[in-house]
C-alpha positions in Angstrom: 0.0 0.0 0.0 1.1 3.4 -0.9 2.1 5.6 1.9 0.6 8.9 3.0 -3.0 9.8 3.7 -5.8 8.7 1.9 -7.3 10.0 -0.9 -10.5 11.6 -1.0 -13.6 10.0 -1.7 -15.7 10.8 -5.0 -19.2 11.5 -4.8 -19.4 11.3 -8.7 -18.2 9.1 -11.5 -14.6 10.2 -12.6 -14.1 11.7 -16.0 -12.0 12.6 -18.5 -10.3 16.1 -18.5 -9.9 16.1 -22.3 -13.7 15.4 -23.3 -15.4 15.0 -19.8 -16.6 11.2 -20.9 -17.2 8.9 -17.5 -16.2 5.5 -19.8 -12.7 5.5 -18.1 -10.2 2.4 -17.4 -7.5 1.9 -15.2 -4.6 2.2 -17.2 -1.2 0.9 -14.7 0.0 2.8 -11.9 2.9 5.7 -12.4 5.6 5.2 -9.2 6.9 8.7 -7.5 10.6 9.7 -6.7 9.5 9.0 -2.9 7.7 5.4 -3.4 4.5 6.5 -3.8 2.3 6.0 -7.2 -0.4 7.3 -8.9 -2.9 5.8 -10.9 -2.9 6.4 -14.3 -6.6 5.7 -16.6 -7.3 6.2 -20.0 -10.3 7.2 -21.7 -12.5 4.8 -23.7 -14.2 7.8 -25.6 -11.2 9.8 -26.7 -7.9 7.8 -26.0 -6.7 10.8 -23.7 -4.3 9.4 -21.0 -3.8 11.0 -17.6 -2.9 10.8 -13.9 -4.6 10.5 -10.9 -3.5 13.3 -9.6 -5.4 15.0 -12.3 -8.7 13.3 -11.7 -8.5 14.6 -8.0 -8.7 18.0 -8.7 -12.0 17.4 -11.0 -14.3 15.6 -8.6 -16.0 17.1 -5.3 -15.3 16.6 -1.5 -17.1 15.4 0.9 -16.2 17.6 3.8 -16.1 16.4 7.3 -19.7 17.1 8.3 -19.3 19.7 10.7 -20.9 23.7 10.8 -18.8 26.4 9.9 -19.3 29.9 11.1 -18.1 32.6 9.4 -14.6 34.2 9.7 -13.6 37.7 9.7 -9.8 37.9 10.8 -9.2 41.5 10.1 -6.2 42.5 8.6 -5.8 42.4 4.9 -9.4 41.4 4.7 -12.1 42.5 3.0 -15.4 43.0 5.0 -17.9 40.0 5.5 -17.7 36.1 5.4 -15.0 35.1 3.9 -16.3 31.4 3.8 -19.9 32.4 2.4 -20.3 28.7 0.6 -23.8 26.7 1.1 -22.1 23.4 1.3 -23.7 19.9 1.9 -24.6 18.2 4.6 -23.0 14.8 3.9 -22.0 12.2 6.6 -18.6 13.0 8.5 -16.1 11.2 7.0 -12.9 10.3 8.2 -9.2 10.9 7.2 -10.8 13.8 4.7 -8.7 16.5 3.3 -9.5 18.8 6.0 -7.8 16.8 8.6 -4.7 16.1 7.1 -4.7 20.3 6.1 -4.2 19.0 2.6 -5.6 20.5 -0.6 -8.3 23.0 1.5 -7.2 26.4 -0.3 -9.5 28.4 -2.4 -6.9 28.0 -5.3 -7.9 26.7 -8.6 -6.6 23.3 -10.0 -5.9 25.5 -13.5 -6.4 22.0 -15.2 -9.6 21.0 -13.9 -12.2 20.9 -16.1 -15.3 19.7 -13.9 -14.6 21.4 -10.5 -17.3 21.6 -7.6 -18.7 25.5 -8.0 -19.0 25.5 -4.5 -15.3 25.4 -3.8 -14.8 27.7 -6.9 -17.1 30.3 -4.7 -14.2 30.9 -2.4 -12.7 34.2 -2.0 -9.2 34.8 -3.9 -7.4 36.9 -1.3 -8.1 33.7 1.0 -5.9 31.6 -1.6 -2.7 31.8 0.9 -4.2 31.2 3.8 -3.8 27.9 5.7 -6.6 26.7 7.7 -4.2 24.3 10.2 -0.4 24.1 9.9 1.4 20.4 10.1 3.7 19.7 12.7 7.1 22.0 12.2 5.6 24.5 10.3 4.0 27.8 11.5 0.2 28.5 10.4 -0.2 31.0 7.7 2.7 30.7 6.2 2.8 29.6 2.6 4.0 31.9 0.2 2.9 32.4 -3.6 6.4 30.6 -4.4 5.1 27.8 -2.4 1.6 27.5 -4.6 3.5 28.3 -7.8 5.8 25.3 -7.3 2.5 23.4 -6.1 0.7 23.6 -9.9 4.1 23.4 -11.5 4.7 19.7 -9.8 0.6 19.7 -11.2 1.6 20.3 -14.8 4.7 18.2 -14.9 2.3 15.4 -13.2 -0.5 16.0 -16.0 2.2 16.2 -18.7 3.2 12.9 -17.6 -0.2 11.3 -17.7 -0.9 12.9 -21.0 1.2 10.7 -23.6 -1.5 11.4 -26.9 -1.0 14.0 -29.4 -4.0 16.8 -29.2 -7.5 16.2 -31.0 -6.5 18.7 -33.3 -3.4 17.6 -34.9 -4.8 14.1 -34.6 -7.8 15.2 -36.6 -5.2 16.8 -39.4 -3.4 13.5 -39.4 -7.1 11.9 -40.6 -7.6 13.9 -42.8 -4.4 13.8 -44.4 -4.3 10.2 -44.7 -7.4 10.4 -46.7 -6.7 12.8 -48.8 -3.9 10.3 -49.5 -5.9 7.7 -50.0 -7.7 9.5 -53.0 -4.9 10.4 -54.6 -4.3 6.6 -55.0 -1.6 5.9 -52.6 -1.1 2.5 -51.3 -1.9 1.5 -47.9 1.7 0.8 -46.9 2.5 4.2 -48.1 0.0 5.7 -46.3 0.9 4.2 -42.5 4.3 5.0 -43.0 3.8 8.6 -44.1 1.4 9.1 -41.1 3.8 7.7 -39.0 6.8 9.8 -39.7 4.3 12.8 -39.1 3.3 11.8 -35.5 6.9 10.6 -35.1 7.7 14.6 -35.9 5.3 16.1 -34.1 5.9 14.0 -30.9 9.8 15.2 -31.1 8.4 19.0 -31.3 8.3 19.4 -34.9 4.9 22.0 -35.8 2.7 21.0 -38.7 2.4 24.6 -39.8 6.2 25.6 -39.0 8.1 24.2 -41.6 11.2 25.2 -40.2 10.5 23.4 -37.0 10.1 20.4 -38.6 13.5 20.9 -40.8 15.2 21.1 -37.4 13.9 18.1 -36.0 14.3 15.8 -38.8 18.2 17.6 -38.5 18.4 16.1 -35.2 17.6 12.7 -35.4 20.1 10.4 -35.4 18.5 7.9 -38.8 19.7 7.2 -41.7 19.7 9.2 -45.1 17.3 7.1 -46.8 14.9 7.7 -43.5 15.1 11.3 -43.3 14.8 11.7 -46.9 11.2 9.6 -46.2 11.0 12.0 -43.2 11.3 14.9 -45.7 8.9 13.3 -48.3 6.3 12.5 -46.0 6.1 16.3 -45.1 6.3 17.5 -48.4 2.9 15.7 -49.2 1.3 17.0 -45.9 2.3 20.7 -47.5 0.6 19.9 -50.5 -2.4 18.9 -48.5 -2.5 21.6 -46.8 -1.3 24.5 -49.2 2.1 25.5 -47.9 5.3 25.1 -49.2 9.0 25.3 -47.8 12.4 24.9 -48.6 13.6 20.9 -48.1 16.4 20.0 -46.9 18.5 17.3 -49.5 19.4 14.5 -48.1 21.1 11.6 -50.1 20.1 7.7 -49.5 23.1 5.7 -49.8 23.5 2.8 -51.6 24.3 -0.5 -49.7 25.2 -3.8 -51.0 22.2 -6.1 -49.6 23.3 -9.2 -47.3 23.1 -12.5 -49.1 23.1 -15.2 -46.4 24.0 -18.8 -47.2 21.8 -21.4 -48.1 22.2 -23.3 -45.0 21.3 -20.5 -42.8 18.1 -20.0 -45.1 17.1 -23.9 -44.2 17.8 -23.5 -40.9 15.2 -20.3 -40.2 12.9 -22.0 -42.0 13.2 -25.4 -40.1 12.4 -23.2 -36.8 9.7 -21.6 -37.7 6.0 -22.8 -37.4 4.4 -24.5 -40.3 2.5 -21.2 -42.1 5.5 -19.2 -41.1 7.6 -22.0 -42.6 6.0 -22.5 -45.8 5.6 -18.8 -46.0 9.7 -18.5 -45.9 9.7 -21.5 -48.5 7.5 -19.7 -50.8 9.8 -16.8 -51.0 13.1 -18.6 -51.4 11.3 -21.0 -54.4 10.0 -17.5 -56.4 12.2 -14.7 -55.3 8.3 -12.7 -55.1 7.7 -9.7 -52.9 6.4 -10.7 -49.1 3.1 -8.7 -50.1 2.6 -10.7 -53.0 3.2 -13.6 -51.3 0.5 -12.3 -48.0 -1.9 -11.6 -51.1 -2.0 -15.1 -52.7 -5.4 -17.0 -52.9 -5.7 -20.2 -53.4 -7.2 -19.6 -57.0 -3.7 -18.4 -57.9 -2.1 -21.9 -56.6 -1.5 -24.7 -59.5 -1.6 -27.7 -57.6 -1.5 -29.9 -61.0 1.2 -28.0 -62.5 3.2 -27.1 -60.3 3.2 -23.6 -60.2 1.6 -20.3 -58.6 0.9 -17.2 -60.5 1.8 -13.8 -58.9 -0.5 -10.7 -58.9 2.3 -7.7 -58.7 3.1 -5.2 -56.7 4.8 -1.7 -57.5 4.1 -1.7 -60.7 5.9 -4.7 -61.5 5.1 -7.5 -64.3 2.8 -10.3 -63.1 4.3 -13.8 -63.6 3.9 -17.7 -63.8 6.9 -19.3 -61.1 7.0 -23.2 -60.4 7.7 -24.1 -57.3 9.1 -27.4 -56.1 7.1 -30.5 -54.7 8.0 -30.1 -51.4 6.4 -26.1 -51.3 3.0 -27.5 -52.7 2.8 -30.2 -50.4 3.4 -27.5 -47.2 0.5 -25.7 -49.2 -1.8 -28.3 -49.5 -1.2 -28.6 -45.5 -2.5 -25.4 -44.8 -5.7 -25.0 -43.2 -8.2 -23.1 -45.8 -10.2 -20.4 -44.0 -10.9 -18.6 -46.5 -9.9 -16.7 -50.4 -6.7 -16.3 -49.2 -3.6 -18.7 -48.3 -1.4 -16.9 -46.3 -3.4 -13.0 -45.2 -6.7 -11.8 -43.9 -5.3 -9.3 -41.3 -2.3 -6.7 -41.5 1.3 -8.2 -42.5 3.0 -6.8 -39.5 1.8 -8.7 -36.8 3.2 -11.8 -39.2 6.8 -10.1 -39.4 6.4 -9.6 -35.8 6.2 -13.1 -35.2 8.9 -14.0 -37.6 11.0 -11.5 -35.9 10.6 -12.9 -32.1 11.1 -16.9 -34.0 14.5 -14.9 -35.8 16.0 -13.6 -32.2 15.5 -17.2 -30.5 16.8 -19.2 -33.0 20.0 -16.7 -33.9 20.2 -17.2 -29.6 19.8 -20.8 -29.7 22.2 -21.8 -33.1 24.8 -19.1 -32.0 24.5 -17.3 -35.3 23.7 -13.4 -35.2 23.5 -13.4 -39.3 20.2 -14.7 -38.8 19.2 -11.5 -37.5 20.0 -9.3 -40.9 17.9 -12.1 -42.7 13.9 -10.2 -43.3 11.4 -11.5 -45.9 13.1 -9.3 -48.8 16.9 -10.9 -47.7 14.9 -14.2 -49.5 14.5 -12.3 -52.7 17.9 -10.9 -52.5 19.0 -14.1 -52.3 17.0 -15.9 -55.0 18.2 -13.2 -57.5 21.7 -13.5 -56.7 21.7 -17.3 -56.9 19.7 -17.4 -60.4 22.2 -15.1 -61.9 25.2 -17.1 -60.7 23.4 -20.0 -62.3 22.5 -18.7 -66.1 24.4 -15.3 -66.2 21.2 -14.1 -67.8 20.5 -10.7 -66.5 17.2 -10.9 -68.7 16.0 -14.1 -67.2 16.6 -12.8 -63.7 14.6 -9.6 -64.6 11.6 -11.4 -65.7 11.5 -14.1 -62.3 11.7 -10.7 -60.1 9.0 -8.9 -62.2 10.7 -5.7 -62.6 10.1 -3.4 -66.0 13.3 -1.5 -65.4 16.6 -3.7 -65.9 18.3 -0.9 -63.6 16.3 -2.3 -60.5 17.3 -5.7 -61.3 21.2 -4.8 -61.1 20.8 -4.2 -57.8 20.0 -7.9 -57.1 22.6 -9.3 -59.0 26.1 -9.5 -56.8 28.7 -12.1 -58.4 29.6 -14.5 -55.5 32.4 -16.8 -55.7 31.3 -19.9 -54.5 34.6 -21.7 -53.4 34.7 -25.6 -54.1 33.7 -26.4 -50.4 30.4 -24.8 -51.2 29.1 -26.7 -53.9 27.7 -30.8 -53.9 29.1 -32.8 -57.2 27.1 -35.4 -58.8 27.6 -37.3 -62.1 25.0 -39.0 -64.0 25.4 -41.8 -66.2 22.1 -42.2 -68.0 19.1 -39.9 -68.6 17.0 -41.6 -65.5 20.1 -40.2 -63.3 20.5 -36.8 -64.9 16.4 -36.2 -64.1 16.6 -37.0 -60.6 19.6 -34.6 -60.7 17.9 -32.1 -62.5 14.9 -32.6 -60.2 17.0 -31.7 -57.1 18.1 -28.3 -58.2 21.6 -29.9 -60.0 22.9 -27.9 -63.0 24.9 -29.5 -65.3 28.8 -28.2 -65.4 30.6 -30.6 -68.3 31.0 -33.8 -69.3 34.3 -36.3 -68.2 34.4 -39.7 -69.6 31.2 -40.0 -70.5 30.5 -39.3 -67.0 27.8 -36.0 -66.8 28.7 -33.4 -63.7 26.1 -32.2 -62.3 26.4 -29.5 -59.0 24.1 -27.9 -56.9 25.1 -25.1 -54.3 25.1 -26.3 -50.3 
């Protein structure tokens, strides 16, 4: 139990201070410097997150039920009652406010919304006066220095509790990402753009201050590629909204893409679950896009032929892949709940889960590549091993889909495979060479009318 005294008993519901809603829920507890905490609740209506110590000053008191008489001290006072509040008759409670000389000024909470008008009916020249003093302090003490630190320690305490960005700029943030949507973005696009907004804003950039947001996106310490994003996504909320400004340039810099080996591949995939697994499969068989693959339906699967047909994405070329036996029988073992094999709910929980599966195997095989490896590191890899294979830069451009043979440079790297990486096999008759063939073996020459065949480990 927390120490100090208790806190005062509500006579009404509590609500929030952003929109006044009662639908409020206990949202954790937020621990004090001296080991006390405060409970924190969020609002079901609005999202808006604040502190208990917030809440207190919007409810009413129940004050000790006892009478009191009017006060006239004298000096520095104006003429009359200075208490002349009708309060209520409610039962005495105990350990109130009032006993513990706590929170019994006439000064306003400046961050209450719903306050009781009968304490609000309090005189202001009565704001520094102390009805009891606590043990070790003399009565009538406290100083305007002592009731300015009091609401600062309330706004820090408010600002803490408060972690949402205002209705306003959330409402622009809407808005913008629809207007987004009608200019045909994609979906991806979209989250990503609003993101780096709120990201912005939440680090002090301004919306309307352009030159507040060029200093924040100065700041941060990201890549080039991400604060050229940073720049791009603010560039479209100008045109949105009508303004302009000067961007900054930044540069992305190009970066060789890791190619892991294809042991390391096997062995992700041979930890993962079976949807995840077959998932992974997929993309090492085709080299496609992991939204292409999230997109499939089972309309596009060829169970007969042996091959899947991909709808594209980015404005790339659709295409016809085969996949090998051992992909369409981890498809065919797939539970079918509905049009699609693999989606039916955002893509990132999915990568989360392939993330947490990556950490505890790299942890448990003692191999921290497996953490560079994401869903595109398959396609980087497919590309790279096709084009070692034929040397056909044109082949390699039609498998990934791509309409521009300068994207498709960027996937082929020249690896020198050294001997140790490669399995020999010779064939002596045509049954042979099929199996071969059938088990990813290219043929290399011929040695005594012995055929060499070799596949990469």
């Amino acid at each position: 139990m927390p120490d100090g005294p208790p806190r005062p008993i509500r006579s009404q519901p509590l609500k929030c201070p952003e929109c006044g809603s009662a639908k409020t829920w206990k949202d954790g507890l937020r621990y004090l410097s001296d080991g006390r905490s405060v409970q924190r609740y969020v609002c079901r209506l609005c999202g808006f997150r604040f502190s208990d110590s917030t809440a207190d000053g919007n409810v009413k008191l129940n004050i000790a039920g006892q009478a009191l008489e009017s006060s006239n001290s004298g000096k520095n006072f104006a003429e009359g009652s200075v208490l002349n509040v009708d309060f209520s008759r409610d039962e005495t409670v105990e350990n109130t406010a009032l006993s513990f000389s706590e929170d019994v000024g006439s000064h306003v909470n400046p961050f209450a919304t719903i306050v009781g008008k009968e304490l609000n009916a309090l005189r202001h020249y009565n704001r520094e006066r102390r009805v009891c003093g606590k043990e070790n302090l003399p009565k009538n003490s406290a100083s305007k220095a002592i009731a300015l630190a009091e609401e600062k320690a309330l706004s820090k305490k408010r600002a803490a509790g408060a972690t949402l960005l205002p209705l306003d700029i959330k409402g622009k943030l809407v808005e913008f990402a629809w207007w987004l949507k009608k200019q045909g973005y994609k979906d991806s696009t979209i989250t990503s753009k609003v993101k780096l907004l709120k990201i912005l804003v939440q680090r002090g950039g301004k919306l309307g201050d352009p030159e507040s947001v060029k200093e924040v996106i100065a700041k941060q310490n990201w890549s080039e590629g991400r604060k050229e994003n940073a720049v791009d996504a603010f560039t479209s909320y100008l045109t949105f909204a009508g303004g302009e400004w000067d961007p900054p340039s930044y540069r992305r810099v190009d970066k060789l893409p890791f190619i892991p080996t294809e042991q390391e591949l096997d062995a992700l995939i041979a930890g993962c679950g079976p949807k995840m697994a077959c998932f992974l499969q997929l993309l090492k068989e085709t080299g496609m896009r992991a939204g292409e693959a999230w997109n499939l339906k089972w309309t596009d699967l060829d169970f007969e032929a042996g091959a899947v047909r991909v709808t594209p994405e980015k404005g790339s070329a659709p295409r016809l892949l085969r996949i090998s036996a051992k992909c369409l029988s981890m498809l065919q073992a797939l539970p079918r709940k509905g049009t699609l094999v693999f989606g039916g709910y955002p893509i990132r929980g999915f990568a989360r889960g392939f993330q947490r599966t990556r950490k505890l195997l790299a942890k448990k095989l003692g191999n921290l590549r497996l953490l560079q490896i994401s869903f595109h590191t398959f396609r980087h890899w497919k590309a790279t091993v096709e084009y070692t294979k034929t040397k056909d830069i044109l082949h390699v451009m039609k498998l990934l889909g791509h309409k521009n043979i300068k994207n498709t440079l960027i996937y082929t790297q020249l690896i020198d495979f050294k001997e140790d990486e490669w399995v020999c096999k010779a064939a002596e008759n045509v049954e042979e060479a099929r199996h071969l063939i059938e088990a990813g073996f290219e043929y290399v020459d011929t040695i005594d009318g012995a055929h060499l065949y070799r596949k990469r480990k």
